[in-house]
N, C-alpha and C positions, 0 to 999 in steps of 0.2 A: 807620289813624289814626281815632280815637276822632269828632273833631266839626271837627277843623281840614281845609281842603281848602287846598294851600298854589298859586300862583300858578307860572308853566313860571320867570318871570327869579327864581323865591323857591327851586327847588329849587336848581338850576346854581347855584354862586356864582361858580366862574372857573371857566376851565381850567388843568390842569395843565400847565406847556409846560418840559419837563426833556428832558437826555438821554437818558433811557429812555423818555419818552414821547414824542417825535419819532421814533426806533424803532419802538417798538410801532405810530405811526400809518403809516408810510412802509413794513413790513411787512407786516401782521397788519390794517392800514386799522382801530385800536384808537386811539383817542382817551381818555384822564384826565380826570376834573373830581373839584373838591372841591363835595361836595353839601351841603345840609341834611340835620342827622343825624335829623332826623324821616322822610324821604325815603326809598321804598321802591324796590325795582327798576322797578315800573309806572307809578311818580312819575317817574324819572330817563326811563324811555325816550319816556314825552309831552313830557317837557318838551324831554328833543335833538330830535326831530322836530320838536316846534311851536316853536321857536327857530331850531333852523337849515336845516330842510324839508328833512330826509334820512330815508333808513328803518335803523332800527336792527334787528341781527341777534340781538345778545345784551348784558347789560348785567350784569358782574361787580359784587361791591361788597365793600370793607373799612371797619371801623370800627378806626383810627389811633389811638392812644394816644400823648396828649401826653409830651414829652419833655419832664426834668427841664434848669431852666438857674440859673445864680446868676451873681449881680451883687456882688463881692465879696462880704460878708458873707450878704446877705438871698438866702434860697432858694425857687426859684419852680419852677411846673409852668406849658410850654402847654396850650393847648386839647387837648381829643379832638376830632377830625374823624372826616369821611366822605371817603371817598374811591370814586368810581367809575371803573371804565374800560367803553366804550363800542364794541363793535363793529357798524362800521357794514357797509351790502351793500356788494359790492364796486365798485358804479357811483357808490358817491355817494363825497364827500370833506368835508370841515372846513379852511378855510383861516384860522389864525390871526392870518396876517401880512398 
């Protein structure tokens, strides 16, 4: 990033808490978040650490492509997101709930 340094609660924006990713966590101990699309791999792994004081092992990333929706006549697109998933060491954990 150019001149922006973004803040740990600016990169995370949630997490992702889906069927597949309850899975992957309970599994694979891989956690989802939807990130800031400025937000790079070294961005996402300070900011799970300094957020929720775990150590992370690897940290995947996809850039999401908005899907097309319509409202009877008028035709729209969502956002493009980021999406990361997060695998943590195997001693630590993320409790959602």
């Amino acid at each position: 990033m150019a001149g922006i340094e973004l803040e740990s609660h600016q990169v995370v924006l949630r997490p992702l808490v889906t069927e597949k990713g309850v899975h992957q966590s309970e599994k694979y101990n891989a956690y989802a978040f939807e990130v800031n699309r400025m937000a790079n791999k070294e961005d996402v792994r300070k900011a799970v650490e300094e957020l929720w004081g775990v150590r992370v092992v690897a940290v995947r990333t996809q850039n999401r492509r908005g899907k097309p929706r319509r409202s009877r006549l008028n035709q729209g697109q969502t956002s493009d997101w980021k999406k990361a998933i997060v695998q943590l060491h195997e001693d630590d954990r993320i409790n959602f709930f």
